[in-house]
ZABAGU-768086 format. One line per 10 residues: number of its first residue (from 1); their letters; for each residue x negated, y, z of N, C-alpha, C. Coordinates in steps of 0.02 Angstrom, whole numbers. Atoms other than C-alpha are relative to their C-alpha. Layout:
N
NUM	a	X:Y:Z:X:Y:Z:X:Y:Z ~ ...
REM end
This chain:
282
1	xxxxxxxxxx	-59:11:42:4400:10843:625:-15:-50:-56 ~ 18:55:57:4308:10745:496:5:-66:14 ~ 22:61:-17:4265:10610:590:49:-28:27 ~ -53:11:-3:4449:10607:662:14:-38:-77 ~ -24:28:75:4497:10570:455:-54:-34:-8 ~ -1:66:57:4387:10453:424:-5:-45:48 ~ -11:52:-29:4417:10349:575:77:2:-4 ~ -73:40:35:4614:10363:520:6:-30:-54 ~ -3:41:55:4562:10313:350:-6:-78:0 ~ 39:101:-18:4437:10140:425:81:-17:30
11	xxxxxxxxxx	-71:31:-29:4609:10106:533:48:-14:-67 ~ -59:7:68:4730:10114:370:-33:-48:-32 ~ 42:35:61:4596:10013:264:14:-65:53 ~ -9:70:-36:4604:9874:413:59:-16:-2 ~ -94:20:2:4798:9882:444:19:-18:-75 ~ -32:16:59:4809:9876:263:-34:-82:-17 ~ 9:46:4:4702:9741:255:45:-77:32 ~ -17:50:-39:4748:9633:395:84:-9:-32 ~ -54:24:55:4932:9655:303:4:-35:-61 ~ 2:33:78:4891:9589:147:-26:-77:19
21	xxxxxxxxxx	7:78:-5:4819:9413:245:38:-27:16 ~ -45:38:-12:4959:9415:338:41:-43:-49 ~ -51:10:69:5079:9416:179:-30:-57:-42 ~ 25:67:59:4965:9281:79:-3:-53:54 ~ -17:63:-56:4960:9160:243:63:-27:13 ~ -76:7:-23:5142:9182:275:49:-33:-39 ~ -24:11:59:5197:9169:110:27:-93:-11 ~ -12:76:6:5186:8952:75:18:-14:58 ~ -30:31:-61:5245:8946:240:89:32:13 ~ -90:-21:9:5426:9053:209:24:-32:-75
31	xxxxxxxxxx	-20:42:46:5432:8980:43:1:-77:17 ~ -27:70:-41:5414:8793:136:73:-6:29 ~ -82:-20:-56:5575:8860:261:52:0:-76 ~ -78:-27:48:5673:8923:99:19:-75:-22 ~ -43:38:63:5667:8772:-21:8:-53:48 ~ -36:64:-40:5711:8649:141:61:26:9 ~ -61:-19:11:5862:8756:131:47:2:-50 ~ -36:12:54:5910:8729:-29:23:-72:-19 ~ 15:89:25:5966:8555:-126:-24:-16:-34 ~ 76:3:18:5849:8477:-191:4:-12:-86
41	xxxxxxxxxx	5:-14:66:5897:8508:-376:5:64:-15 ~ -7:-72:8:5901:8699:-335:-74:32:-8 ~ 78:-9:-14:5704:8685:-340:-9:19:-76 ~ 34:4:69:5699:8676:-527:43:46:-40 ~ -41:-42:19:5833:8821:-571:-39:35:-38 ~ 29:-36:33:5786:8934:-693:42:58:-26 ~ 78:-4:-21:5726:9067:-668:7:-17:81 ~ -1:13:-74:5665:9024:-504:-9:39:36 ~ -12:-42:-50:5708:9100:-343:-48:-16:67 ~ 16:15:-79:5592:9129:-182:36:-11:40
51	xxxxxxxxxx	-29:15:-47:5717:9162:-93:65:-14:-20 ~ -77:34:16:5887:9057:-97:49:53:-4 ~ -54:-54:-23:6062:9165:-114:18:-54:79 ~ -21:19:-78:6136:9147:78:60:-32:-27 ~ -77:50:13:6294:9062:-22:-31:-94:-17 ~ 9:86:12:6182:8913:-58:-41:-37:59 ~ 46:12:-68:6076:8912:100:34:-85:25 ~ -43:74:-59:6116:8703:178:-46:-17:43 ~ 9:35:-33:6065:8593:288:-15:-67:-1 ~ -1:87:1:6083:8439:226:-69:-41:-8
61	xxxxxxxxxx	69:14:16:5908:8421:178:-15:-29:81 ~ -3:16:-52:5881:8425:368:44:-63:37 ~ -80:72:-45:6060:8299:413:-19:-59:-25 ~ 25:53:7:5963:8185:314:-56:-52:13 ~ 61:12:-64:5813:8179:381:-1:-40:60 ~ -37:28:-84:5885:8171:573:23:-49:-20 ~ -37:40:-7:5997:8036:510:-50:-70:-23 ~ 14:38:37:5868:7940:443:-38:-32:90 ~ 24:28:-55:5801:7821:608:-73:-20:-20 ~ 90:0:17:5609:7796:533:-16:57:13
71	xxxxxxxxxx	36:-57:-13:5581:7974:545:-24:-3:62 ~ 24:2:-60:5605:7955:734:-48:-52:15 ~ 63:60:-16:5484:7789:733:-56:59:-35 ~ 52:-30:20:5360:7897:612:-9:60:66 ~ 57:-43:-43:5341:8039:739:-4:-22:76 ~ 23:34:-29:5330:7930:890:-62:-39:0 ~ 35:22:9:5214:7850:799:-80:47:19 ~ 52:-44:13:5115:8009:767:-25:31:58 ~ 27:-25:-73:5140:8079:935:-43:-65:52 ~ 30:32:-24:5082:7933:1009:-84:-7:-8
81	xxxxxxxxxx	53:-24:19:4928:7922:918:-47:49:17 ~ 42:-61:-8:4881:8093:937:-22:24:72 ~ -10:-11:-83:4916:8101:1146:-62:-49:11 ~ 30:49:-14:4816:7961:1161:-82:18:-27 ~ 57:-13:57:4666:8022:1031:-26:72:48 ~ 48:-42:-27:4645:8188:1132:-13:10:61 ~ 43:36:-62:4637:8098:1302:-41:-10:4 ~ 63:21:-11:4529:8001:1275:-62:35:-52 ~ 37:-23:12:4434:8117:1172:-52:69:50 ~ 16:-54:-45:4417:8260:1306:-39:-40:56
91	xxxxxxxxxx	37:23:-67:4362:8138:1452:-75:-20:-60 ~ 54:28:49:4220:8044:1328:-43:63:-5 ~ 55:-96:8:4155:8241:1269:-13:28:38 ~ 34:-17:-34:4168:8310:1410:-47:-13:54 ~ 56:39:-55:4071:8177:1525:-56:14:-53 ~ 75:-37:63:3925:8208:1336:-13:48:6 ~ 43:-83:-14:3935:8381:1360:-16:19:65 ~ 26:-8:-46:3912:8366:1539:-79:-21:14 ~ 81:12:-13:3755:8269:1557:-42:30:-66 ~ 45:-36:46:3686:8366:1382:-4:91:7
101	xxxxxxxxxx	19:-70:-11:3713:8518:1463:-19:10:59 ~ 30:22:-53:3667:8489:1621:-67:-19:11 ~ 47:45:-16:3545:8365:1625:-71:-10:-80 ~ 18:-6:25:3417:8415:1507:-84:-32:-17 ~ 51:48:36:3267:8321:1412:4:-13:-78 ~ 25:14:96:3183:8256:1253:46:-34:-25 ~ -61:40:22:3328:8123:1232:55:31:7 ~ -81:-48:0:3458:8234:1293:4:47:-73 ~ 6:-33:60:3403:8343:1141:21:-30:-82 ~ -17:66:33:3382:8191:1030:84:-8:-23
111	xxxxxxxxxx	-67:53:33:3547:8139:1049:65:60:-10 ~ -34:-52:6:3617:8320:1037:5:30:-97 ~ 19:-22:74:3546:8348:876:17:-79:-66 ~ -36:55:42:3623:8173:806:73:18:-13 ~ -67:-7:6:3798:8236:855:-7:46:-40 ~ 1:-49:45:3759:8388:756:3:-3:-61 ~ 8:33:75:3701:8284:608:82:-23:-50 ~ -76:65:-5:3880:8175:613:46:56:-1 ~ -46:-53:-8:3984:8350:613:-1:26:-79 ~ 17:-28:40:3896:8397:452:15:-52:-77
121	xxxxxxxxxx	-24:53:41:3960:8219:358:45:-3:-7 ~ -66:-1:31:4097:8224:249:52:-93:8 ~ -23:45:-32:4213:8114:323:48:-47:-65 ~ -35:50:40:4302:8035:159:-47:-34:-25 ~ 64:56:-6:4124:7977:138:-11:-70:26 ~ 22:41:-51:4126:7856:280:55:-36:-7 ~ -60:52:15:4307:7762:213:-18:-59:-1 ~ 1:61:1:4226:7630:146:-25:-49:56 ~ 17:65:-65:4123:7561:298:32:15:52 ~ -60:11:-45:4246:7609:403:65:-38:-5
131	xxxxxxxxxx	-34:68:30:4364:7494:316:-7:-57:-2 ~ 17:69:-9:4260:7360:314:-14:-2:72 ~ 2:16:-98:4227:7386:527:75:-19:33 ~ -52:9:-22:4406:7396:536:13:-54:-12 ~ -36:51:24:4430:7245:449:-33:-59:42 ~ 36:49:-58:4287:7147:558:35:-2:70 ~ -26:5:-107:4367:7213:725:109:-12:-24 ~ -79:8:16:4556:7167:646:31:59:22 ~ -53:-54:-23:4617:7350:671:57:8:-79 ~ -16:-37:87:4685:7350:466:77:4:33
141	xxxxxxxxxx	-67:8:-17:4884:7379:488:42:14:72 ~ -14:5:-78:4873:7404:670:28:89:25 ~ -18:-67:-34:4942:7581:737:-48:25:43 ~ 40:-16:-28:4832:7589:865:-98:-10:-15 ~ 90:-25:28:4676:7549:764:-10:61:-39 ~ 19:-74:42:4676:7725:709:-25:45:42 ~ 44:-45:-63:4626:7797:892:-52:7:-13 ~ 69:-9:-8:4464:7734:901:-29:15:-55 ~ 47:-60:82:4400:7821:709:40:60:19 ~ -9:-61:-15:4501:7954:770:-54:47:39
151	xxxxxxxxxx	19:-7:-80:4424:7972:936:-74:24:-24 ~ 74:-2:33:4241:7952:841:-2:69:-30 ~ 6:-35:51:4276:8067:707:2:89:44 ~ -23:-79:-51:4337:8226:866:-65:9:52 ~ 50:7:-46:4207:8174:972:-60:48:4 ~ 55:-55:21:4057:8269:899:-7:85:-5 ~ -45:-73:-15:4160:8435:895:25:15:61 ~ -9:9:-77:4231:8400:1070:-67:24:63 ~ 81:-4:-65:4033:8384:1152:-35:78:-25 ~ 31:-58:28:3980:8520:1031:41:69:35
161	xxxxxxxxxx	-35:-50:-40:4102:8645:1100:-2:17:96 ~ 4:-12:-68:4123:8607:1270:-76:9:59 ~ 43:-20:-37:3948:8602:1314:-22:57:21 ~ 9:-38:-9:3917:8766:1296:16:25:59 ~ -6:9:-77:4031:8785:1457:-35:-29:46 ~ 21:30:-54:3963:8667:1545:-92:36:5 ~ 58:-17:14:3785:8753:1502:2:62:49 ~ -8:-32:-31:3848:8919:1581:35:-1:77 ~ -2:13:-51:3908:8860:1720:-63:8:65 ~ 64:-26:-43:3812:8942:1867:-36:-53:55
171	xxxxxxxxxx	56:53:-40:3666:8851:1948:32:11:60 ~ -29:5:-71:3733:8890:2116:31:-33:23 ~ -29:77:-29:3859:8788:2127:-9:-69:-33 ~ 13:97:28:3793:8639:2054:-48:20:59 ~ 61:17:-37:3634:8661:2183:39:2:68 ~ -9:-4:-88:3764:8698:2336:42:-83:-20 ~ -30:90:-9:3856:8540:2282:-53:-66:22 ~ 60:68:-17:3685:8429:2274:-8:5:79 ~ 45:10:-74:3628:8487:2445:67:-33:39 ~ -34:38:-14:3820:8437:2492:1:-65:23
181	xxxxxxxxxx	4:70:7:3775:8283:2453:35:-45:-48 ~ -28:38:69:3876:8268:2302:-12:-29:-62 ~ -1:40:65:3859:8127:2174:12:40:-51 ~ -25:-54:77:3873:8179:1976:54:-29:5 ~ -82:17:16:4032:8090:1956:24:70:63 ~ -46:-67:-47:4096:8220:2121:-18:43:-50 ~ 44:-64:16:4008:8347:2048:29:21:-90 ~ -17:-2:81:4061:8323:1849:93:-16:17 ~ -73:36:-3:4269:8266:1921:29:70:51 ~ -12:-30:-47:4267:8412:2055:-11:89:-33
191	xxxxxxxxxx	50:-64:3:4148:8563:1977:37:-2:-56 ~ 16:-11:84:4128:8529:1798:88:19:-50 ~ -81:8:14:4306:8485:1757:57:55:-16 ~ -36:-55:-10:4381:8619:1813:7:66:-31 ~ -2:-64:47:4291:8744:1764:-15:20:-79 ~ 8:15:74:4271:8691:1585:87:-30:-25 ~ -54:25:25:4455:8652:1571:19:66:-63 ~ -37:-34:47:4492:8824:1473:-47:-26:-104 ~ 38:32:59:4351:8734:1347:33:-75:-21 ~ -31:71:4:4424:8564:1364:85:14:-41
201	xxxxxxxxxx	-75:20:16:4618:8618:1329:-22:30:-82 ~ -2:-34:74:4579:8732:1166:-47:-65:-46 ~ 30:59:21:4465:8580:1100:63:-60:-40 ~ -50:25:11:4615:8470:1123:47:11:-44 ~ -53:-31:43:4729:8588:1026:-31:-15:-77 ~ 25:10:67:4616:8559:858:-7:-74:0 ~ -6:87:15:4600:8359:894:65:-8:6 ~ -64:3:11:4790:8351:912:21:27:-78 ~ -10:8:66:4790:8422:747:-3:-38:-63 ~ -1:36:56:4679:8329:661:24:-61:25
211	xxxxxxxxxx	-28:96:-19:4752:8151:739:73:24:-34 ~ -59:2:24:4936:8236:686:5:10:-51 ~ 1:-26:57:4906:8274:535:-51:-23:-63 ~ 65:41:20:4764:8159:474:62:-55:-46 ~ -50:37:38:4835:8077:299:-43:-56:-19 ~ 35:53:24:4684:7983:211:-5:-66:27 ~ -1:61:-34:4644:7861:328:41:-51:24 ~ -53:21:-48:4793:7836:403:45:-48:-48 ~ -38:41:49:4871:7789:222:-22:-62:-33 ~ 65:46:28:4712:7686:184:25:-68:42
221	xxxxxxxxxx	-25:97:-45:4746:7539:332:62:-3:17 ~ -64:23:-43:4918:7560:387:54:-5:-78 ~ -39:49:41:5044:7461:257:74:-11:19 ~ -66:18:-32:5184:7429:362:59:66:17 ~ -24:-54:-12:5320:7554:374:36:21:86 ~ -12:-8:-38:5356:7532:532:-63:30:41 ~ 59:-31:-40:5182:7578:598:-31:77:-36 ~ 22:-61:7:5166:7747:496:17:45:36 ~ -3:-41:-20:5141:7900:541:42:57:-32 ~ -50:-43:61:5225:8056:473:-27:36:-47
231	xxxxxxxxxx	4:-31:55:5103:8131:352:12:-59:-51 ~ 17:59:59:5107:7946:270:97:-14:-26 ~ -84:21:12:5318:7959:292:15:60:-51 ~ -14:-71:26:5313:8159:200:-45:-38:-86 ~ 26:19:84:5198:8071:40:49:-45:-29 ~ -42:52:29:5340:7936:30:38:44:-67 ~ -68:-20:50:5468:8050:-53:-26:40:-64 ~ 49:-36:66:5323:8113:-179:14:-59:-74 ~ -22:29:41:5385:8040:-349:57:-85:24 ~ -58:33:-50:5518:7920:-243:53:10:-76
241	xxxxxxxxxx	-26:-2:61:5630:7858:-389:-32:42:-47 ~ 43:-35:52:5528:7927:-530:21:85:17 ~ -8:-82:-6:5577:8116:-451:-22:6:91 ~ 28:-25:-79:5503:8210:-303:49:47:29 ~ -19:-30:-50:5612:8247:-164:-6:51:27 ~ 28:-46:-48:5568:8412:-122:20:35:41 ~ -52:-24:-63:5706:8466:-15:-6:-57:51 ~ 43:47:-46:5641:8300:84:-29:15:26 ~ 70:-4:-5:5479:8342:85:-6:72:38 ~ 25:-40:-37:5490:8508:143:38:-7:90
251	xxxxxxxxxx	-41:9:-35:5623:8488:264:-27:-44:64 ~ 61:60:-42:5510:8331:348:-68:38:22 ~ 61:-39:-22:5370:8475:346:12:40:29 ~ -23:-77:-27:5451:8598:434:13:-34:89 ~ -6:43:-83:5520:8469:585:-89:-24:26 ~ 85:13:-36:5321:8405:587:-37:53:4 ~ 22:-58:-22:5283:8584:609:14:45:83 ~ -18:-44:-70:5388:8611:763:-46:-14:54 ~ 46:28:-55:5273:8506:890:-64:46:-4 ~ 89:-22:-8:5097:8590:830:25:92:30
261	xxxxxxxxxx	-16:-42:-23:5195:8768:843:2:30:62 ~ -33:-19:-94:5273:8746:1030:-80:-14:54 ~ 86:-1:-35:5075:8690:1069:-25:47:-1 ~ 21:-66:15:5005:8845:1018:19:53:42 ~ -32:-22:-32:5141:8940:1103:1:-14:74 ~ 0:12:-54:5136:8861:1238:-56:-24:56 ~ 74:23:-8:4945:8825:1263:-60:63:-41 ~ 42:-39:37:4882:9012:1182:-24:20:51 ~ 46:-37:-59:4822:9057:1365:-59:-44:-27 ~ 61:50:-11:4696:8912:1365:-41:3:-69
271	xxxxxxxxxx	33:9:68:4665:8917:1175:-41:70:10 ~ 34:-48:4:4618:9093:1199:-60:15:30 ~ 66:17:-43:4521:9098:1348:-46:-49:-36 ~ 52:46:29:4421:8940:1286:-51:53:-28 ~ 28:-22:45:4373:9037:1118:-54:64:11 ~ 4:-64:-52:4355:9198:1221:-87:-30:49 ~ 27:7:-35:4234:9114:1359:-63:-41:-42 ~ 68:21:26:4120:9016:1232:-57:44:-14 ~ 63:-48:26:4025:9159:1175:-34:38:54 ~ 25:-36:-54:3992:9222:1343:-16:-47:52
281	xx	46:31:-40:3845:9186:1454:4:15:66 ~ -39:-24:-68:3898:9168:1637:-70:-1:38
REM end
C-alpha cells in the first residue's frame, strides 16, 4: 500500500510537472495567435490584455498580409531555399556518413573528428569570412547564394546523425550484397538508403528549419527585396515608420508557422522513428 502512494505521488509530481512546461512553452505561442488578432494599436491598451475580448477579435492583420504580393515572393523565396538546402544536404551526409560508417580507418576517423570540431563553432563567428568568400565567388545579393553556407553549416549534423544508422546496419547484408557483386554506389543507393531513410527524413526536418528560419545571414548578403526571405520580410515591420507593427509581425509569424507545423504533423512517423532508432544497436 505504501509503495502504491508513493508511486501515485512520483506520477502527480511528473503530470504536474510536465504541465507546468507545457503552460510556459505554450504560452508565447497563444499570446503570438491573440495579438495577430487584435489591431495593432490594441497591443498597447492599458491595462493589458492576454487575451483579446471576442468583440475585438479581427482579421485584418491577416487581409493584409495575404493582400500584400511580397509576402507570397518572400515565402517562395524561403521555401525554395530551404527544399533545395535539405536535398542536397541529405544526399552529401548521407553518402559521409556512409563511407564513415562503413568504411572505417585512421582518415575515416580523422575526418570524423573534424566534422565534430565544425559542430562545436559558433556560427555568427564565421560571418565575416564567409562574407568575404561570398563576395569572391559573387554570391552577395544572390538568393541562391545562401544554399551552399546553408548546406555547409547542416552538413556536419546531417553525417553526425545519420551515421550512426548506417553504423548499425547489419553486416549481413552488406557482405550478401558484396558477394552479389554489388558496387558501393548499388550497395549505398539500394541498402544504405533505405534503410537509413527514418535517419535521413528526421535530419531533414531540423535543416528545413534552420534554412526556414535562418535570419543573420540571410539579412547580412541579401539587399534586394525581391530576393528575401521571410524572417528578413517579419524584421521589416520592426520600427517601420518610427512604430512597430506588431499586429504585422505577429500575424506574418503565425502564416510562417503553418509550413514547419504541417511538417511535423505530417512527417512525426519518420521524425520519431529516426530519434527512436538512433540509440539502438541493431
Amino acid at each position: 500500500m505504501k509503495n502504491r502512494n508513493m508511486s501515485a505521488v512520483r506520477n502527480f509530481i511528473r503530470y504536474m510537472l510536465l504541465a507546468f512546461g507545457t503552460i510556459v512553452f505554450t504560452l508565447p505561442m497563444i499570446y503570438m495567435i491573440s495579438t495577430s488578432l487584435r489591431p495593432n494599436g490594441a497591443l498597447y491598451e492599458y491595462p493589458p490584455r492576454f487575451f483579446p475580448r471576442i468583440e475585438a477579435l479581427t482579421l485584418e492583420n491577416y487581409d493584409y498580409i495575404l493582400s500584400q504580393s511580397k509576402f507570397y515572393l518572400n515565402f517562395l523565396n524561403s521555401a525554395a531555399v530551404s527544399v533545395i538546402t535539405i536535398v542536397l544536404a541529405a544526399a552529401i551526409g548521407s553518402a559521409m556518413a556512409f563511407v564513415l560508417g562503413r568504411f572505417k580507418s585512421g582518415a575515416s576517423s580523422l575526418l570524423f573528428g573534424f566534422i565534430i570540431i565544425t559542430m562545436i563553432i559558433p556560427g555568427t563567428t564565421m560571418i565575416v569570412p564567409q562574407f568575404e568568400l561570398a563576395t569572391k565567388l559573387n554570391l552577395v545579393n544572390k538568393l541562391f547564394g545562401l544554399i551552399p553556407f546553408y548546406v555547409s553549416w547542416v552538413i556536419p549534423f546531417s553525417t553526425f546523425m545519420i551515421k550512426g544508422f548506417m553504423e548499425n546496419i547489419p553486416n549481413e547484408i552488406m557482405e550478401a550484397s558484396w558477394i552479389d557483386g554489388a558496387d558501393v554506389l548499388t550497395v549505398y543507393a539500394r541498402i544504405a538508403l533505405p534503410l537509413a531513410s527514418p535517419a535521413i527524413a528526421s535530419v531533414s526536418i531540423f535543416n528545413f528549419l534552420t534554412a526556414w528560419e535562418e535570419y543573420p545571414w540571410a539579412n547580412t548578403v541579401i539587399n534586394d527585396n525581391s530576393r528575401r526571405t521571410l524572417p528578413i520580410a517579419i524584421a521589416g515591420f520592426f520600427g517601420q515608420h518610427q512604430f512597430t507593427q506588431w499586429g504585422y509581425v505577429f500575424a506574418m509569424s503565425v502564416l510562417t508557422l503553418i509550413p514547419v507545423v504541417l511538417i511535423f504533423v505530417f512527417c512525426q512517423k519518420f521524425f520519431v522513428e529516426g530519434l527512436a532508432a538512433g540509440g539502438v544497436k541493431g
